[in-house]
C-alpha positions in Angstrom: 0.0 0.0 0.0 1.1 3.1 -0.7 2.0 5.2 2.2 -0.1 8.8 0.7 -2.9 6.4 0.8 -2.2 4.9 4.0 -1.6 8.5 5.7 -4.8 10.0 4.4 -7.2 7.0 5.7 -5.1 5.9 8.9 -5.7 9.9 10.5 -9.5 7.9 11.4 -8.2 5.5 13.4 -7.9 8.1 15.9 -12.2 7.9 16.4 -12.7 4.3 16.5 -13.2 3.0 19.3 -10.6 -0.1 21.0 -12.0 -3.7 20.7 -9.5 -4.9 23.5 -10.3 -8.7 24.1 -12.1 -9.3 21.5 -9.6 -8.8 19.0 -6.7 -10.1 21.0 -8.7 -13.6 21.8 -8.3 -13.5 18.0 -5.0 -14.6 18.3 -4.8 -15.5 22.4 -2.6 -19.0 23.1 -5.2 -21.4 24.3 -3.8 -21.8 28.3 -4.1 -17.7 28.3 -7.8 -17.5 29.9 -6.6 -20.2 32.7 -3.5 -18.0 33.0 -5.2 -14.7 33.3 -7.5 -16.6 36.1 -4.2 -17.3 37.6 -2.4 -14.4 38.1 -5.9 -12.5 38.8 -4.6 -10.9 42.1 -0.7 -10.2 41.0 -1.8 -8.7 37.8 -3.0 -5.4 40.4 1.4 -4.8 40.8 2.5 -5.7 37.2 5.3 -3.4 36.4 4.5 -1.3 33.1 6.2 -1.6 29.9 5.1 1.1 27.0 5.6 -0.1 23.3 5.5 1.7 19.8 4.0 -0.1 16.8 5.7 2.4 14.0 4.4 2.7 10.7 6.2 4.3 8.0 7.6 4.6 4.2 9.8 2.4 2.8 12.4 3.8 -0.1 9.6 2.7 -2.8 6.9 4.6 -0.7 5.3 1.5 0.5 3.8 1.1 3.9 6.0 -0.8 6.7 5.7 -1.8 9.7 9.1 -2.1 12.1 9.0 -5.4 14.8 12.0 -6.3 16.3 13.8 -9.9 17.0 14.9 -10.0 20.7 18.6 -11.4 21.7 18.6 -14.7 23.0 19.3 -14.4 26.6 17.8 -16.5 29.8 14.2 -15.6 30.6 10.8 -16.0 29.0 10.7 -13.5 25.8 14.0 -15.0 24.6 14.5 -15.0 20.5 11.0 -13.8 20.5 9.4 -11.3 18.0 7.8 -7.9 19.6 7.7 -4.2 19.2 10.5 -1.7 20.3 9.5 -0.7 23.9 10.3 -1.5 27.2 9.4 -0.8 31.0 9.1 2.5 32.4 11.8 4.2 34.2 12.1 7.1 36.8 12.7 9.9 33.4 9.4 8.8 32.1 6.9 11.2 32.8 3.9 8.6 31.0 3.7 5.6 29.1 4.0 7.2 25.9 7.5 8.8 26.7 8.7 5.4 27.6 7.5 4.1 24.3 9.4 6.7 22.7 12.3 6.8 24.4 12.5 2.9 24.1 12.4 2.9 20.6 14.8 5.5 20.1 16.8 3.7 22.1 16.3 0.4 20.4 15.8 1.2 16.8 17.6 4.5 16.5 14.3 6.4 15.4 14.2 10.0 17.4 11.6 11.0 19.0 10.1 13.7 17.3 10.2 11.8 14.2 7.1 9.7 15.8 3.7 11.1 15.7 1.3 9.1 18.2 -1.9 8.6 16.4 -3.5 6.4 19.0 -3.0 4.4 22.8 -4.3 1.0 22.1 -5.4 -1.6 24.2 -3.1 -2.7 27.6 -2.2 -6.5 27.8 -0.9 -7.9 30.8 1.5 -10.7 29.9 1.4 -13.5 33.1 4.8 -14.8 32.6 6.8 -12.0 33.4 4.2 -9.8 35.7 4.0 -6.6 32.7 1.4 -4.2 32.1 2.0 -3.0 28.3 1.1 -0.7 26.8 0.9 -0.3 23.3 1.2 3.0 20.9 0.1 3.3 17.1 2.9 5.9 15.7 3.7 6.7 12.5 6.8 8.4 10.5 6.4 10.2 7.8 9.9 9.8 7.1 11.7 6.9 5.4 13.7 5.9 8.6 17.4 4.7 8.9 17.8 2.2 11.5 20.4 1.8 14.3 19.6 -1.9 16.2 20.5 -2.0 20.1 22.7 -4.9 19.8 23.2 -5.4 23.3 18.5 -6.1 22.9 18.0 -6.8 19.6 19.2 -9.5 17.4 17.7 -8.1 14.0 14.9 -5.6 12.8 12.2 -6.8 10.9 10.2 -4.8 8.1 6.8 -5.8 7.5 4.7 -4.6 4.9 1.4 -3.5 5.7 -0.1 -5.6 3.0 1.4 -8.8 4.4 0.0 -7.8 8.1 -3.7 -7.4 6.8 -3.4 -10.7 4.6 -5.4 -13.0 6.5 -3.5 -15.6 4.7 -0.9 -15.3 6.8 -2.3 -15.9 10.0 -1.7 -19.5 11.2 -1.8 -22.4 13.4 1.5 -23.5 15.1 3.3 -25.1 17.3 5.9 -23.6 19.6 7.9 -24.0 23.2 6.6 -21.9 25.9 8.2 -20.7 29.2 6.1 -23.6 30.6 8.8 -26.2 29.0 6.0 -27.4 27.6 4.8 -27.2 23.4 1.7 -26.3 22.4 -0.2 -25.4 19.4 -1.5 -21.4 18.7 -2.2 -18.8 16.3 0.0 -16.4 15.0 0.9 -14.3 12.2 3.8 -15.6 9.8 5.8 -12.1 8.9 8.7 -12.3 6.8 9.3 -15.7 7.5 9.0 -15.1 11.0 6.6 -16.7 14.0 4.9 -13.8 16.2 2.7 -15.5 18.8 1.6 -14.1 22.0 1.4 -10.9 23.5 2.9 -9.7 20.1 0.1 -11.3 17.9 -2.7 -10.3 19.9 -1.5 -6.6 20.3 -1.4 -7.1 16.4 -4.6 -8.1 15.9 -5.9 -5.5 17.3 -3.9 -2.9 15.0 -5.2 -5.1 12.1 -8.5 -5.0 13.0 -8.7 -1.6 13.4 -6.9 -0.8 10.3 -9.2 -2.6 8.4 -11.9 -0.6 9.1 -10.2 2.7 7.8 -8.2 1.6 4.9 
């Protein structure tokens, strides 16, 4: 798509209204509801994490969307696919700045290059006890990245056409942080696997954008 087109129709997303759970049980692992049960009480001290899902031109003027493969490291979003973001820190004055700053931080997109169109939907993620909270932004640049090697193992450009191609929405299976594997949905992006807390805040960003564009 190109990204004119995009920019004039995406400006409505700002009016519609969030669809929360119902578009992330879209794409919701089938243990989350018994998990969410679960954690019921310790959700009410989940630290906070704030996350940008970026949209911008690509050199041909095509609509992207950044995701980000995380380092493999020990603990339970290991190798995993998600947005640039991260928790808040003591600097933060909201959530939005600490989507922001993350990204800057671990993409190498400034700040004021991001307009925030919209707050989406919070998702509590019961493995490691976080609040996020996601942010639609766009650029109306054509960005040049610099990856946080130290976080990020690789950046990944998907094309907005690929994200609303229900095609590519799946059934796999994959190892959890519960040693165990099980089968989910989740969208296949540039021959990656993003399941989770990642695929549901997506489906929600897909739903919505399919009702303006």
């Amino acid at each position: 798509m190109n990204f004119n087109t995009f920019l004039e129709s995406v400006v409505n997303i700002k009016h519609l209204p969030l669809l929360g759970e119902e578009a992330h049980r879209k794409l919701s692992p089938p243990y989350r509801l018994e998990l969410a049960e679960k954690y019921k009480e310790k959700r009410k001290t989940a630290s906070k994490a704030g996350v940008m899902a970026l949209f911008y031109p690509n050199a041909k003027d095509y609509t992207n969307l950044v995701l980000i493969l995380r380092k493999s490291y020990k603990g339970v979003h290991s190798a995993q696919v998600g947005f640039p973001g991260g928790k808040v820190e003591e600097i933060d004055k909201n959530l939005m700045e600490t989507a922001l700053r993350e990204t800057e931080e671990e993409i190498g997109v400034p700040t004021q290059q991001i307009e925030v169109l919209k707050t989406l939907s919070p998702l509590y993620i019961p493995p490691s006890n976080f609040m996020v909270h996601p942010f639609f932004g766009i650029s109306k640049n054509t960005l040049s990245f610099t990856k946080q090697d130290e976080e990020v193992e690789a950046l990944i450009e998907v094309q907005i056409n690929d994200l609303l191609n229900d095609v590519n929405v799946i059934n796999t299976k994959v190892p959890t942080s519960y040693n165990v594997e099980v089968e989910v949905p989740a969208f296949q992006l540039n021959n990656h696997i993003v399941w989770g807390a990642t695929a549901m805040m997506l489906s929600e960003i897909k739903v919505l954008l399919k009702q303006v564009l």
